[in-house]
Backbone bond lengths (Angstrom), bond angles and torsions (degrees), N, CA, C in turn:
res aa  C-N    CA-C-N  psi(-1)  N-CA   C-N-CA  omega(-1)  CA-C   N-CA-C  phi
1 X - - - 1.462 - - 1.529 110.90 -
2 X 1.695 117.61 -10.49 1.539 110.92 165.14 1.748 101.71 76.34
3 X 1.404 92.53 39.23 1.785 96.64 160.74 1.217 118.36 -56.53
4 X 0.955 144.89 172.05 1.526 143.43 171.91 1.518 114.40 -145.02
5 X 1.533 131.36 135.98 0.831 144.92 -177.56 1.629 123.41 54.21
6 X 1.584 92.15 61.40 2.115 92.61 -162.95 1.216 94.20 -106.19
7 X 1.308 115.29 144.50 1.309 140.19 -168.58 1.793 110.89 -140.63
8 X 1.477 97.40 111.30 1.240 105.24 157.92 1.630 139.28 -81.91
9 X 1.555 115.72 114.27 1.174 122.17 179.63 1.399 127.03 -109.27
10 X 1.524 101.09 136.05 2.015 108.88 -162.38 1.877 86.13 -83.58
11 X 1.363 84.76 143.08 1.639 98.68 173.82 1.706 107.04 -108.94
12 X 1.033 114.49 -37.49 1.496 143.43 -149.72 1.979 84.43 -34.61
13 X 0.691 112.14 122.74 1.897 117.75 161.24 1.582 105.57 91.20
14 X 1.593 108.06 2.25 1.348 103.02 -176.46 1.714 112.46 -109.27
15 X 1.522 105.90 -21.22 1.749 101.64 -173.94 1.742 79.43 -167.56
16 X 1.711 82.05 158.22 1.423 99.18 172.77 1.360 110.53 -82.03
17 X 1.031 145.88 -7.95 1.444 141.22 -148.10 1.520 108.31 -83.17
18 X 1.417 103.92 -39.79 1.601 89.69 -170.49 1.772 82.03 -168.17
19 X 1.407 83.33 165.82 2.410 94.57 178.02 1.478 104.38 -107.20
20 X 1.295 121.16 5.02 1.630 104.33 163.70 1.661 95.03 179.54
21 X 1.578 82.94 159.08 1.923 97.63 -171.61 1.133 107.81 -158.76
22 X 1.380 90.17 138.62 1.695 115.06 -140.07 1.847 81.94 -119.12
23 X 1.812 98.11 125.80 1.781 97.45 176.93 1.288 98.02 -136.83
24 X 1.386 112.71 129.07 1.622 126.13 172.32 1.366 95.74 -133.56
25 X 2.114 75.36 175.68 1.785 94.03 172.33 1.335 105.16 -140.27
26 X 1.605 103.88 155.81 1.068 108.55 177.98 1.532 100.43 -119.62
27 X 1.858 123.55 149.81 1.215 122.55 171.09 1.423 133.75 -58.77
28 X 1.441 124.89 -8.21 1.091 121.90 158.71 1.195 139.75 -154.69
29 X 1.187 167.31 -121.62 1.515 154.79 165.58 1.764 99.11 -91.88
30 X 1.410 103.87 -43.24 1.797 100.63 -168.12 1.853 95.53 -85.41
31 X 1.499 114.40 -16.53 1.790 99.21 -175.35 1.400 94.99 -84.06
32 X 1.372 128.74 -20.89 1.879 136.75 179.87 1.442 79.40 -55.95
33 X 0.966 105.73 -79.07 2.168 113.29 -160.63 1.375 114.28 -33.68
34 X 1.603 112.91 -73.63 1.738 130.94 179.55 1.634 94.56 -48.95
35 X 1.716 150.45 -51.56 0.965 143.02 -165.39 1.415 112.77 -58.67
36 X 1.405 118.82 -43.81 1.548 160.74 176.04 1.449 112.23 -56.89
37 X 1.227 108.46 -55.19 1.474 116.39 175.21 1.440 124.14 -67.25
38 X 1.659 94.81 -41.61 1.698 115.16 174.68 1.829 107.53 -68.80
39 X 1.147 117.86 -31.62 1.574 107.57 177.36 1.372 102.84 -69.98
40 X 1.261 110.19 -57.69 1.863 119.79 170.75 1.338 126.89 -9.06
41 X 1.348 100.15 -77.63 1.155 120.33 136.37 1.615 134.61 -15.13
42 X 1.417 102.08 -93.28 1.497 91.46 -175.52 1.755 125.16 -67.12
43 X 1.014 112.28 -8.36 1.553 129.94 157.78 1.039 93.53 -40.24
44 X 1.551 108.08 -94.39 1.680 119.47 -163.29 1.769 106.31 -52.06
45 X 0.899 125.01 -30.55 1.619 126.68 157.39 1.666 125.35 -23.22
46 X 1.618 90.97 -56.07 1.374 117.94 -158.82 1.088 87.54 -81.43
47 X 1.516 131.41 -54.48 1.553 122.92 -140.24 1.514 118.28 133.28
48 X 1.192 99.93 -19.08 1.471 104.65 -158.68 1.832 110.80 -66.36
49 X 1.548 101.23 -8.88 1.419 110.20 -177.38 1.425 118.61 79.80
50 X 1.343 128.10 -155.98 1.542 129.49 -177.95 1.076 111.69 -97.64
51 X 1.438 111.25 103.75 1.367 130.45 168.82 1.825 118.06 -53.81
52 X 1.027 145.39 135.94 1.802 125.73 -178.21 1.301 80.18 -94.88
53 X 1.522 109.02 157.60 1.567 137.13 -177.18 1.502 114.37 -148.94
54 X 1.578 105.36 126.83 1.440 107.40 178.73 1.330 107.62 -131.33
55 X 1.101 132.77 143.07 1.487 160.18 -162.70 1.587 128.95 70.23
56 X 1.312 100.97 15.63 1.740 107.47 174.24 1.468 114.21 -49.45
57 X 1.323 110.58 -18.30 1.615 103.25 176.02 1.175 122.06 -78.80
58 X 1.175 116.45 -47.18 1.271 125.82 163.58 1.420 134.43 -62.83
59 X 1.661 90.31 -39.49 2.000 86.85 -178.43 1.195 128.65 84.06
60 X 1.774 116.14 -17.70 1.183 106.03 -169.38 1.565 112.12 -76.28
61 X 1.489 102.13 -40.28 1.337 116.09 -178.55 1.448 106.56 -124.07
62 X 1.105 142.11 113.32 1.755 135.98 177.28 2.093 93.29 -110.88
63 X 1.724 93.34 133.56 1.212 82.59 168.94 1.826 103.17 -123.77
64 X 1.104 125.33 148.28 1.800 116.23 -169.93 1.724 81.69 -126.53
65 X 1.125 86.86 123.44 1.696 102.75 170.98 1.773 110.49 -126.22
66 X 1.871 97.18 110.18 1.551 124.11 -159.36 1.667 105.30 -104.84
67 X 1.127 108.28 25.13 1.221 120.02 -169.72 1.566 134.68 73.95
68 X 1.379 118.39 -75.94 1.898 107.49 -176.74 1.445 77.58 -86.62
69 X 1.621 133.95 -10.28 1.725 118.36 -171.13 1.599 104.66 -124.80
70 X 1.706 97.95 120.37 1.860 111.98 164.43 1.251 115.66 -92.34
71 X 1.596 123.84 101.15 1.244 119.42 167.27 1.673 125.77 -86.34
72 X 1.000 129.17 106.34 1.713 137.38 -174.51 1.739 94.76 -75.35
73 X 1.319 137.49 144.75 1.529 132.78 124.33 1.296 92.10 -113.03
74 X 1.233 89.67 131.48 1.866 114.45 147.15 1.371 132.97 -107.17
75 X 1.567 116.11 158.10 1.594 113.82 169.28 1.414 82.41 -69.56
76 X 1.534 114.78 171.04 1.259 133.89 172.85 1.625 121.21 -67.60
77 X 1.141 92.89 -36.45 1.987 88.42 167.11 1.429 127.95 -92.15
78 X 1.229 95.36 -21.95 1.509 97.51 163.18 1.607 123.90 -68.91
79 X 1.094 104.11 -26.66 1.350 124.59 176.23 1.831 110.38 -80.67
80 X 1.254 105.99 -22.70 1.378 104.44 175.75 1.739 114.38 -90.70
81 X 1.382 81.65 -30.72 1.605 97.57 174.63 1.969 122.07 -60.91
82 X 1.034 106.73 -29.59 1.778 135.65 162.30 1.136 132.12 -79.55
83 X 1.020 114.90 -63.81 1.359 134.18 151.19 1.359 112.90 76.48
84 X 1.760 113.29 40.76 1.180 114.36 -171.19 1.567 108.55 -45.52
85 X 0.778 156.27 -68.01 1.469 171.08 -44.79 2.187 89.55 -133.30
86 X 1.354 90.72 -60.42 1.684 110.53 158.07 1.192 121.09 -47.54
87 X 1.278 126.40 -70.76 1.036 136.93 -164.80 1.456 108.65 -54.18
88 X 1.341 121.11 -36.68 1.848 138.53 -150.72 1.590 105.30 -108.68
89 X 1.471 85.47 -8.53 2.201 107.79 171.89 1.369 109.08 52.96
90 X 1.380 97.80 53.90 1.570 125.31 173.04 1.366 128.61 -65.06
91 X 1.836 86.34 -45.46 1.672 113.94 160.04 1.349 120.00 -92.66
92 X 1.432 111.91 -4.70 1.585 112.48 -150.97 1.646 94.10 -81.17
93 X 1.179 111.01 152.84 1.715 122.86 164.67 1.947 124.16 -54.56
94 X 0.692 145.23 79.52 1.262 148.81 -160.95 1.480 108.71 -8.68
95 X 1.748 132.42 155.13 1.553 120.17 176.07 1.331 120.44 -78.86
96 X 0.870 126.68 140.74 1.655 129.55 166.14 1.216 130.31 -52.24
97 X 0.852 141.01 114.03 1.369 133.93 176.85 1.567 105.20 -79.21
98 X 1.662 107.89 133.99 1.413 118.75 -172.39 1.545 119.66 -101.30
């Protein structure tokens, strides 16, 4: 589907929610959707069962949460605007031990 800029992030020791999260973008509200639909999809393909999904209406932001895996697509500014990538210390420098 020609995601762009996806980045996988390890959660494992940081939150219970899930062990890795997967953040892309898509170029526009309908490539957010078709990208969105196509994971949907191939989930339930695989096996993986019913993923819950929030923002397919909109598109701007869809997040599909597959259990140990949170996949986000974003439009690109919305995604800059969030900035999970930061937040989830994707970029961040590892912690120190004190």
């Amino acid at each position: 589907m020609k995601a762009e800029n996806t980045v996988e992030i390890d959660l494992a020791g940081k939150t219970s929610l899930a062990d890795t999260m997967i953040v892309t973008s898509g170029r526009s509200d309908r490539h957010v959707g078709a990208i969105a639909e196509r994971v949907i999809k191939d989930l339930k393909d695989k096996g993986f069962g019913n993923a819950r999904v929030e923002g397919l209406p909109a598109c701007d932001w869809v997040l599909i949460d597959a259990g140990d895996v949170l996949i986000h697509v974003f439009r690109p500014e919305v995604r800059g605007f969030y900035n999970l990538e930061k937040m989830w210390g994707a970029d961040r420098p590892q912690d120190r031990a004190s």
